[in-house]
LOTOR-408306 format. One record per residue (C-alpha): x, y, z. Coordinates in steps of 0.05 Angstrom, whole numbers, plus 5000, padded with zeros to 4 digits. Layout:
XYZ/...
END
This chain:
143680049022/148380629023/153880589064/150980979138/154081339190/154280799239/156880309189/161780849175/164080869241/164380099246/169180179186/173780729209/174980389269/177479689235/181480059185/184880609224/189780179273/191079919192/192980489162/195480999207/202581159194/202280719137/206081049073/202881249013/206280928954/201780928896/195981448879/191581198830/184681388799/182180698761/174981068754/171581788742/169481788819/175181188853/181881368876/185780838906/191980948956/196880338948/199780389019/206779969044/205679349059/201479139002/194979469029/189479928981/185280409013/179280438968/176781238975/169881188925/165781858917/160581548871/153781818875/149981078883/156180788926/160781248966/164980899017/172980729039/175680039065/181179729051/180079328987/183378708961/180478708887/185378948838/182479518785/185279698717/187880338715/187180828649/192880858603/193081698623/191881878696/186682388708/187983028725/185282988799/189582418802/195182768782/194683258832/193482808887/200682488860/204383148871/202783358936/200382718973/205482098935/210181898995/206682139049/204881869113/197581869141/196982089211/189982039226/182581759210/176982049233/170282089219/165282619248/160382419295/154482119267/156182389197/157982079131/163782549126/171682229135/178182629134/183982309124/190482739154/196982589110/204482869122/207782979056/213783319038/213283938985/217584178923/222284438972/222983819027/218484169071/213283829111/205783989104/198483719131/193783499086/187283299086/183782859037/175782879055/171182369036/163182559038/160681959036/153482279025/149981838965/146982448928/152782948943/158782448952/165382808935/172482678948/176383358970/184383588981/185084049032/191284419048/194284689115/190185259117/183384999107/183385199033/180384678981/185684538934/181584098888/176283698886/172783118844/165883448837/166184238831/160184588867/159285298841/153485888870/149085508811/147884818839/148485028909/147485688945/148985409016/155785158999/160385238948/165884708941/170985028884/179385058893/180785698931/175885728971/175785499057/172984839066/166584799108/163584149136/156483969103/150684249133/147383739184/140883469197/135183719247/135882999280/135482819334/143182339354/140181599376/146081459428/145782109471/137082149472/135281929544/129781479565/125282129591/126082449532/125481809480/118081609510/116182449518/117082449435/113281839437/107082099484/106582649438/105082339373/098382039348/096181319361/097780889305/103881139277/108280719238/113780669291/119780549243/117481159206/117781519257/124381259283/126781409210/123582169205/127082309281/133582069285/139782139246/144781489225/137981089226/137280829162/130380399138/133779739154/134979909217/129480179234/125179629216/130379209258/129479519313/121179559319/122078909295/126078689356/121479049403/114878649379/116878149327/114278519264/116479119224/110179449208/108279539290/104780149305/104380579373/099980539424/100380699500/103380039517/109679989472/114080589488/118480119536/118979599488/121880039436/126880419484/129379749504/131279549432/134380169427/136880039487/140479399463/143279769399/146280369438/149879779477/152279469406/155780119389/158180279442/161679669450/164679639390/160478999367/160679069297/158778449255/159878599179/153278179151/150578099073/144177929059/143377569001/136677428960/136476768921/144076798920/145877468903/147978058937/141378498964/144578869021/149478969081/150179259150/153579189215/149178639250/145378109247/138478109219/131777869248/125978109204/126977739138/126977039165/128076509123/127576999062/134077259067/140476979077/145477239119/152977249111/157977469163/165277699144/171077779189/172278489155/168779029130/173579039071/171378499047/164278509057/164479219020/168578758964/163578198956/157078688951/160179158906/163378828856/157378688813/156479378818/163379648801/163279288739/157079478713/159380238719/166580068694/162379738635/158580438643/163480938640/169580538595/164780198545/159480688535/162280918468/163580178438/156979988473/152980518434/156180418370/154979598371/147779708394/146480278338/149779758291/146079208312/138879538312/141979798239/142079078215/136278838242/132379398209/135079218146/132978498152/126378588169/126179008108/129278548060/124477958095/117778448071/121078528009/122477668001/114977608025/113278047965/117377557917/113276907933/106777127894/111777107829/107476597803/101376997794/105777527756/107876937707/099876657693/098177427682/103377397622/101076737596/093476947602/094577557563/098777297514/093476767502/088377287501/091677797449/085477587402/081377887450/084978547465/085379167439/089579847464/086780227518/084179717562/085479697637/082379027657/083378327626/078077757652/080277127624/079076367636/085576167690/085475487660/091675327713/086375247764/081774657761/075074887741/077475517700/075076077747/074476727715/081177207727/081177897735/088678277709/090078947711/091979287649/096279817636/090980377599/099380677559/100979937543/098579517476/096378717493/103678397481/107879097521/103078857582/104678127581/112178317567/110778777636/108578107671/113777687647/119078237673/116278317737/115977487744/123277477723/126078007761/121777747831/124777037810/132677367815/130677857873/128077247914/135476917900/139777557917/134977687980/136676938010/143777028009/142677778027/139077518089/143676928107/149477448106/145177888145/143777428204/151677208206/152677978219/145678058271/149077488294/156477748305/154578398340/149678118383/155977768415/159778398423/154178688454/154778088499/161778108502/161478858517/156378738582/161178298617/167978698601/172578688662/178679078648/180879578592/184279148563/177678848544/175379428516/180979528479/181178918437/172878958425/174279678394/180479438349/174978828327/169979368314/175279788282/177079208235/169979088229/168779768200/164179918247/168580438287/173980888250/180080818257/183381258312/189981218280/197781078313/196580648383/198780818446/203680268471/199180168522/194979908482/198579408439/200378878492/195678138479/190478128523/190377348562/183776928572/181476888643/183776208680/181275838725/183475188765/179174598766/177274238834/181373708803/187774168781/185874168713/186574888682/180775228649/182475828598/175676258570/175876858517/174877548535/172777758463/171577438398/178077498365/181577238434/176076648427/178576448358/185576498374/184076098445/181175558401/184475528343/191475708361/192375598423/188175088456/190874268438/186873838397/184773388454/182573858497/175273988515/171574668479/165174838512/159575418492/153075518508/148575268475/144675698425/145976328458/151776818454/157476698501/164676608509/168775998486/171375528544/177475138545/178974518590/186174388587/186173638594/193973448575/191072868532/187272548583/179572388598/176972908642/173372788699/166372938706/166873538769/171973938726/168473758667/161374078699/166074638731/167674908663/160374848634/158875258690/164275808669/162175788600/153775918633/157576488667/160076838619/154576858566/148277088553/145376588611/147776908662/141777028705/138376408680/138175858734/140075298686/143475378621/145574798566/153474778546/155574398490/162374078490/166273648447/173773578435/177374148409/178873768344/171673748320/169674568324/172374858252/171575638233/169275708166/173176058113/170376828113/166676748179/166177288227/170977288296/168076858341/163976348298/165575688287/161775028273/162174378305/160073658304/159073108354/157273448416/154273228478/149473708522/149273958604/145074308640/150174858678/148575258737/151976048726/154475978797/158976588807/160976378889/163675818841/167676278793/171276638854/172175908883/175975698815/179476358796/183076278869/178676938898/
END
């Protein structure tokens, strides 16, 4: 669910005795629509204007930042870098935050700034206001065009969003709440019509409240439940006003499915519920999922499209070259054509366009029919057959190896598309486009940036048992990881028969034990195609027994005397084991 205004408020209010008066050290933009305020102390204010997730808490995850700041970023750097917030507050009942900052200018003089947040999913925007009300800049520009009630552009006197007709759900009074409730039909859907009258009421809680009042969501009105209702709203308006916030996630067969600021009744058994001792990190855990997919989104989109048009480019030509192979294996036919005519010339004359001759290759003789060429004299058509028998018999040779090469390639960038869909960090794009560029699939952009010429590191983990556990980000990082870098003894695990990354277990010589041993099959299920799979098989064998054949692609290697188990992609487990 989006972030709403209650849970807004639950958020403000943990954060603010955090961050007020806290210095602003670090202004940095690691996406199109984040911008991050590294404050003293060692805490990040997360400020995120994205259209499917706006929201601020104070976040713990660390983002990679692009090698050239933006230019919002920039300007948030000049007028906002060492300044001091002085307030948090959000307006009542509205998805709208303004953060007040001291900063000194060009001069040493002191100014007021405010940095607004509207936190509205379809109209989020982030938004520097000077000391006179004036919009300075903004992330998303809003000319006369895409809005004639309100304009957002630099220049121009910031105005607060227009708000709902809604009715506020913690200043309605009992008269009132059961005199909307007399006037409406019997048989409305009562969390509809909670939804449809009040504002900061969002479905979930909605349906958590009628829930509360009569044990099921889909309760309808009728002359006797009025009271009932009020009295859950009752209990709500008590919640918030106390300050009870409980920062819950509701997960769905493991996985994130939603959040909000108490505990949950109407799901039952078929949720399960999570409670976090901060909003921060609640906002961390659900998003993150998320956040990568758009950092996959907006950083990869180029490489992404370029290995998937390559990728559908080879498998066209396959299936292509397979039709044309297909073709090849009647070559026999072409062969007895010859033969026939040649021991039919007595028979022939010029001119004809159909041979029917005794195919004594078949038991019995059956009569044959062969098409003549009408231009062609009796010996030029058999020579025609014998060409075409030939020349089917060294196309079906070239096609094989054509094909076998073919696959290794289908093969190749179906892992960096792989590779690709689980990128973390730029660095990890970087490296897949220099593969790609090496590849010849991408051209060549030229002189690097230093930036990007450091090594990129494998991600490591930490066995239950202390045993460190190293897995490639990319296929030319997977062959140096196993071929370079990894010892002989340890323990190299992959998925098996699908695309994913190569695991080390760094065993220092010794016979691993079987926890660490299933920990790391369970990285490698992780981070491959099996990912959403409930069980996956990992092969693993010692380090000494994978070899990369000579010409093969990054990434591919063979190996011999494995042994097989089934690994659950458990990512709880991969935060447990990367220390998270």
């Amino acid at each position: 669910m989006p972030l709403d205004a209650i849970c807004l408020q639950g958020v403000v209010a943990e954060l603010t005795p955090q961050v007020v008066g806290s210095r602003i050290e670090k202004i940095q933009q690691p996406a199109r629509d984040q911008v991050v305020l590294s404050l003293r102390g060692g805490k990040r204010l997360l400020l995120c204007a994205g259209g499917g997730q706006p929201r601020l808490h104070l976040t713990e995850q660390l983002r990679d930042n692009p090698s050239q700041p933006p230019m919002f970023c920039m300007l948030l750097r000049k007028h906002l870098a060492g300044g001091r917030i002085l307030s948090v507050v959000q307006e009542p009942l509205e998805r709208v935050v303004t953060l007040t900052i001291q900063a000194a200018d060009e001069l040493g003089e002191q100014r007021q700034w405010r940095l607004i947040l509207e936190a509205m999913p379809r109209h989020a925007n982030l938004i520097l206001v000077d000391h006179q009300g004036r919009i300075t800049d903004c992330l998303r520009r809003v000319d006369f065009e895409m809005s004639q009630q309100r304009q957002v552009l630099p220049g121009l006197f910031y105005h607060l969003p227009p708000r709902q007709e809604k009715r506020s759900p913690l200043e309605i009074t009992r008269e009132e709440f059961l005199e909307l409730l007399s006037a409406l039909p019997e048989d409305t859907p009562l969390d509809g019509w909670l939804l449809d009258t009040f504002t900061a009421l969002p479905p979930l809680m909605a349906r958590e409240l009628v829930c509360a009042a009569y044990g099921e969501t889909d309760a309808r009105l009728s002359r006797d439940r009025g009271e009932k209702l009020w009295d859950s709203l009752g209990t709500w308006r008590d919640r918030i006003a106390g300050g009870g916030f409980v920062p819950t996630l509701l997960r769905r067969a493991g996985r994130p499915a939603d959040f909000t600021y108490c505990p949950i009744t109407q799901y039952g058994p078929a949720m399960e519920q999570e409670t976090f001792d901060s909003f921060g990190r609640l906002l961390d855990e659900f998003y993150e999922g998320r956040d990568q997919a758009d950092r996959v989104r907006q950083k990869g989109q180029d490489l992404m499209k370029s290995a998937t048009a390559a990728r559908d480019r080879v498998r066209r030509k396959l299936a292509a070259q397979e039709k044309e192979l297909a073709a090849t294996r009647d070559r026999e036919r072409l062969r007895i054509c010859g033969e026939l005519i040649t021991a039919n010339l007595y028979r022939m004359e010029r001119g004809m366009n159909r041979l029917t001759a005794e195919n004594y290759y078949e038991d019995g003789c059956p009569p044959m029919d062969i098409p003549l060429d009408v231009r062609l004299g009796p010996q030029e058509n058999a020579a025609r057959y014998f060409k075409q028998y030939a020349k089917a018999k060294t196309a079906e040779k070239i096609l094989t190896e054509q094909l076998e090469k073919g696959r290794e390639e289908l093969t190749y960038l179906e892992s960096v598309v792989q590779e690709l869909s689980q990128a973390e960090a730029e660095q990890d794009f970087n490296d897949i486009r220099a593969e790609l560029e090496s590849g010849g699939y991408l051209k060549n952009r030229g002189k690097k940036q230093p930036g990007f010429q450091r090594a990129s590191k494998p991600r490591q983990f930490v066995s239950s048992a202390g045993l460190r556990i190293l897995v490639g980000r990319s296929n030319r990082q997977n062959d140096r990881l196993t071929a370079k870098e990894a010892d002989r003894r340890d323990i190299w695990l992959h998925t098996q028969k699908i695309h994913g990354s190569h695991v080390i277990l760094c065993t220092g010589g010794q016979e691993p034990d079987e926890t660490s041993l299933y920990e790391a099959a369970c990285l490698a299920a992780y981070y491959s195609q099996g990912r959403e799979a409930g069980k996956v098989p990992v092969d693993y064998t010692p380090v000494r027994y994978v070899k990369k054949p000579a010409g093969a692609r990054p990434g591919m290697v063979v190996y011999t005397t494995y042994q097989t188990m089934l690994a659950v992609p458990d990512g709880q487990l991969v935060k447990k084991l990367a220390g998270k």
